[in-house]
C-alpha positions in Angstrom: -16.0 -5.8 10.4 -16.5 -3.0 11.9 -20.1 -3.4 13.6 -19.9 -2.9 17.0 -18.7 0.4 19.1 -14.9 1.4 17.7 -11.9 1.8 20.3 -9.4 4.4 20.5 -8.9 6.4 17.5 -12.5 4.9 16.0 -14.2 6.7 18.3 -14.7 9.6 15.5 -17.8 11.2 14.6 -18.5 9.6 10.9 -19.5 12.7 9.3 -16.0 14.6 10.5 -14.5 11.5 9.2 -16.2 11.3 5.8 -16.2 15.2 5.5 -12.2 14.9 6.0 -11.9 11.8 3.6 -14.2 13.8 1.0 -10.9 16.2 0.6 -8.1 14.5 2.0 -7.3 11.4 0.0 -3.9 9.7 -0.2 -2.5 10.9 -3.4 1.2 9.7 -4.3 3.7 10.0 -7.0 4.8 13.1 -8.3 2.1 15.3 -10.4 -0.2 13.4 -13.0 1.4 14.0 -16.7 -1.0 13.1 -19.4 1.1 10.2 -20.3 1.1 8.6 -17.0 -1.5 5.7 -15.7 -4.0 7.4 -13.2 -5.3 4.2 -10.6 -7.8 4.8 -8.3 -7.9 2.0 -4.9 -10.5 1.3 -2.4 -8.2 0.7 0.6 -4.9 2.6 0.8 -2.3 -0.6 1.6 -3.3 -1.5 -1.9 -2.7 1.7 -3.3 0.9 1.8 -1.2 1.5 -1.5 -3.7 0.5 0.2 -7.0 2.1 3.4 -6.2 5.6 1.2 -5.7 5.2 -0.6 -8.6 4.6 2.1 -10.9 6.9 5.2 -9.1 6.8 8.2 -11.4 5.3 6.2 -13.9 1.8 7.0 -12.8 -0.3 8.3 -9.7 -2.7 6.3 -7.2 -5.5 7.9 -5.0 -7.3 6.0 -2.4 -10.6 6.7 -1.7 -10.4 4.9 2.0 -6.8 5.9 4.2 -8.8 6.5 7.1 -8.4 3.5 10.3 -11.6 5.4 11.3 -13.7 4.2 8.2 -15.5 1.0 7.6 -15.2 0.3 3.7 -18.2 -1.7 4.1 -20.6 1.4 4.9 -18.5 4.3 3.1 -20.5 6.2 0.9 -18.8 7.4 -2.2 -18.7 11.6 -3.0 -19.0 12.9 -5.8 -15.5 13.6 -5.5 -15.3 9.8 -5.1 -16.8 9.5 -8.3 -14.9 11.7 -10.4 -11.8 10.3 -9.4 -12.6 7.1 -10.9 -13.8 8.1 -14.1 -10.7 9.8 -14.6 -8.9 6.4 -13.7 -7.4 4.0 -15.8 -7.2 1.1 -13.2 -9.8 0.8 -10.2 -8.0 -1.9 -7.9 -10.9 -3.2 -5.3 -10.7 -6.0 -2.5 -13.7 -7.7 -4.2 -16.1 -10.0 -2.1 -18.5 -7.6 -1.1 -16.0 -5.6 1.0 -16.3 -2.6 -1.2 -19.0 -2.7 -3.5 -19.4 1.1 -4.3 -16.1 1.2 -5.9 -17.8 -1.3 -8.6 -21.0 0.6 -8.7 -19.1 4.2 -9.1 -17.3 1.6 -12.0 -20.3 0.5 -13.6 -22.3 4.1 -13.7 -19.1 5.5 -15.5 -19.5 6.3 -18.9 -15.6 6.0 -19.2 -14.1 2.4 -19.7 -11.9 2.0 -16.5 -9.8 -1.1 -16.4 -10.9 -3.3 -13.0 -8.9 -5.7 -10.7 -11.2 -7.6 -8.3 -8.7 -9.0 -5.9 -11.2 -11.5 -4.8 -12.6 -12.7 -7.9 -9.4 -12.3 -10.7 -6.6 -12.7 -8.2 -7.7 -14.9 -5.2 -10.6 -16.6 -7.0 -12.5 -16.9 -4.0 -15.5 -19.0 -3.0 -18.6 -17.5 -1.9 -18.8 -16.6 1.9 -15.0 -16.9 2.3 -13.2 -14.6 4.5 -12.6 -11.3 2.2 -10.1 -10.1 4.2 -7.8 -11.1 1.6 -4.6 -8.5 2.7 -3.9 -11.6 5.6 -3.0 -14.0 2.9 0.5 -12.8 1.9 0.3 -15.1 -1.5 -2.4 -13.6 -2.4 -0.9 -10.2 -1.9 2.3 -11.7 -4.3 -0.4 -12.9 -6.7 -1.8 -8.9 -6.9 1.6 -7.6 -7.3 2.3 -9.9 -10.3 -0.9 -8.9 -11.4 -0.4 -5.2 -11.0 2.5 -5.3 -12.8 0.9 -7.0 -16.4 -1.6 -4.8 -16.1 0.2 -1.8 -15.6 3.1 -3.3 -18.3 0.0 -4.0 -20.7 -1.0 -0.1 -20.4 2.5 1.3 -20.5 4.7 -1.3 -23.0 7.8 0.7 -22.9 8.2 0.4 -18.8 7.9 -2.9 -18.4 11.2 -3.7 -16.8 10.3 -0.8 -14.6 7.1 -2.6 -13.4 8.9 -5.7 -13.1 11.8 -4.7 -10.8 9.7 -2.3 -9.0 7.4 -5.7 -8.4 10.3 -7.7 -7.5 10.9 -5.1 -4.9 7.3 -5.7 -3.6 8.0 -9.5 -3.7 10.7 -9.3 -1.5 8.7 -7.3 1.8 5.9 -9.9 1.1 8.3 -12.6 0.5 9.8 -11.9 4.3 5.9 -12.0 6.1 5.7 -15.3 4.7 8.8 -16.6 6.0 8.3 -15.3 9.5 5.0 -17.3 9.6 6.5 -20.4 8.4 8.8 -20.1 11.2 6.0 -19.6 13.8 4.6 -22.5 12.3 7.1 -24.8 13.6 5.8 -23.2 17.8 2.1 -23.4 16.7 1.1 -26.1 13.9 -1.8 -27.7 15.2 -2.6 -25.7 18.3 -5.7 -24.3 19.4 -6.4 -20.2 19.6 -9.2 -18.3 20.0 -10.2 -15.4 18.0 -13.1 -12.7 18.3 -13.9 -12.2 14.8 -12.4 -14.0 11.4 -10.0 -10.9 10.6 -6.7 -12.6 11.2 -8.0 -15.8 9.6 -5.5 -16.4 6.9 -2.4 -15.8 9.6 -3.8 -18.5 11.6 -4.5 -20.9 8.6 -1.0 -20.2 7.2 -0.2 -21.3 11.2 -1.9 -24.6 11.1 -3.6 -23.6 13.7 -7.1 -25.2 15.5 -9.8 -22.2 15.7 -12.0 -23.4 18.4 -14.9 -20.9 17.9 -15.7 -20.0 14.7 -19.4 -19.7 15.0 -18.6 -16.9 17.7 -16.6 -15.6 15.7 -19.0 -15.4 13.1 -22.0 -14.0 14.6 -19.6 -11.3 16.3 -18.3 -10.7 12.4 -22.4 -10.4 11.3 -23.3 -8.3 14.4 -25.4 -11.2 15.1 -25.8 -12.6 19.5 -23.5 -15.6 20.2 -25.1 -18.6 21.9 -25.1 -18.2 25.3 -23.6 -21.9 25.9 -20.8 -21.1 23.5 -19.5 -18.1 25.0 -19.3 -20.3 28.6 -17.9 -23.1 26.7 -15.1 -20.7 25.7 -14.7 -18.8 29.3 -13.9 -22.4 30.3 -11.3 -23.1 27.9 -9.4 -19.8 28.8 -9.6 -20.4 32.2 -8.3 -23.4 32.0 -5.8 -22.3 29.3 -7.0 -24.6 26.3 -5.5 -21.8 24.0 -2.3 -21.2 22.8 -3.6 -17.3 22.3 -6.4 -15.3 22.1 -6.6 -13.5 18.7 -8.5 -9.8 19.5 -9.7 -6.8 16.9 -8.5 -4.3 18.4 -10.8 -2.0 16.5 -13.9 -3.4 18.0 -15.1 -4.0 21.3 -17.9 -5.0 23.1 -19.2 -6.7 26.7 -18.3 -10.0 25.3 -15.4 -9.5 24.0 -14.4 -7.5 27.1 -15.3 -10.4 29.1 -13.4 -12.7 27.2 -10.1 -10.5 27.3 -10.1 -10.0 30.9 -10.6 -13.8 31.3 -7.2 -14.2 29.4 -5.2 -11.7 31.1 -6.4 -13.8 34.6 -5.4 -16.9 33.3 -2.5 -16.0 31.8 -3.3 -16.4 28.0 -1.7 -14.4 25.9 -3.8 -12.0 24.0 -2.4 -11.1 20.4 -4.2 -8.0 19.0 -5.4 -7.4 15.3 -6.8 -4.9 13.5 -8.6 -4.4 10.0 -7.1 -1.2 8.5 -4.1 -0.4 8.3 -3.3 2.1 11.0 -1.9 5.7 10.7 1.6 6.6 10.4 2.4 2.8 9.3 3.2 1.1 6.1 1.9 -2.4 4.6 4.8 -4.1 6.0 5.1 -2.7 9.2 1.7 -3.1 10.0 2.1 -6.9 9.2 5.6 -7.2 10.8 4.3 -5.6 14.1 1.0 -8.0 14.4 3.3 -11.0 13.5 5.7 -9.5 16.6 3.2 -10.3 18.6 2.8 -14.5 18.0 7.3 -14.4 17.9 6.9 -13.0 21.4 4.4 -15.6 22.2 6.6 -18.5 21.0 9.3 -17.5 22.2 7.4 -17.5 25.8 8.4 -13.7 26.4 
């Protein structure tokens, strides 16, 4: 999450940022016919996924395409709100990540079709990590999804949706087979992270998180224990870790303290983020971060 002081290109004044997301949303497709399905997303690597699987078929705005926003805190225009009722589809991460995409939802007078990511496609648990764009079968699970849905509204363009999806299927396809080939260099190893952003990489890993409690409290903006945070200079100093897992979008004394501990030692430091960043797509945002752990196992 994004509750501490932002690095690099966060460091932007939030009401520039919401001023310039109030009339600069990502829009693609080609211009909105009244025959094609209008889908509205929260975050914009989602709405890169919808907009693939329906092409001209249909257009997809996202509310958040910003690295500089936090969805958590974002606080919809009215803009914002008449986008969605003019949707068909409103595609949101779910799990209290974006909850004012439901709410503009629910105040809508207009019917507009819903896919909760975490609740219809990941059918998550209470208080598990919710960010769910780490888990690349649950990003195949929303592409099959996105294409019945879409296939339900539009009959006639099913085999569209579907080999459009298949397309999709593929890219995520390829992420999950470059981590089951890192798993083989990492199953069972220890790492460190900062916060739980990368979480579903490292499960995927097999991986041993040694501090999720830090991790936590830094997630909740909450102080780690004192003890803990020694307890974890210790075991990069003595290089307990196979790598230390960093949000690059957040920083902090602590975290400082820990990364400059790692570079010491010599433990390498793989860096994260939780929006996708500008100028990249879904796939080589993922590709890039998962660069990072090939280096690493490779002993580059």
């Amino acid at each position: 999450m994004f509750k501490k002081i932002r690095t690099g290109f966060l460091l932007i004044l939030g009401v520039m940022v919401l001023a310039a997301c109030s009339t600069q949303k990502q829009t693609t497709g080609k211009q909105l016919t009244t025959d094609q399905i209008r889908v509205v997303s929260s975050l914009d690597f989602y709405a890169e996924m919808a907009q693939q699987i329906l092409g001209d078929q249909g257009k997809v705005v996202s509310i958040i395409n910003s690295s500089g926003i936090d969805p958590h805190d974002y606080t919809p225009t009215t803009a914002d709100a008449k986008t969605v009722a003019n949707a068909d589809v409103a595609i949101m991460n779910g799990a209290g990540y974006d909850a004012w995409l439901q709410k503009l939802v629910t105040s809508n007078d207009r019917k507009v079709s819903t896919v909760d990511i975490a609740t219809d496609v990941r059918h998550l648990p209470e208080g598990e990590n919710e960010h769910l764009w780490y888990d690349f079968a649950t990003m195949i699970k929303l592409n099959q999804a996105l294409v019945k849905r879409f296939s339900t509204l539009r009959p006639k363009e099913r085999q569209l949706f579907e080999k459009n999806g298949r397309k999709n299927m593929r890219q995520f396809q390829q992420l999950q087979q470059q981590v089951q080939q890192l798993k083989a260099s990492f199953s069972e190893k220890q790492v460190m992270i900062t916060e739980p952003v990368f979480n579903d990489v490292l499960s995927a890993l097999d991986v041993k998180v040694v501090n999720p409690d830090f991790a936590q409290d830094i997630e909740e903006g909450a102080d780690p224990k004192p003890a803990e945070l020694q307890t974890m200079l210790s075991q990069l100093k003595q290089r307990k870790v196979a790598f230390l897992v960093v949000n690059r979008q957040v920083e902090s004394p602590l975290i400082d303290e820990l990364i400059q501990t790692a570079k010491k030692a010599g433990v390498p430091i793989v860096t994260v983020t939780e929006t996708m960043p500008p100028h990249r797509t879904y796939l080589t945002w993922m590709t890039e971060q998962l660069a990072q752990l090939t280096k690493i196992a490779k002993g580059a």
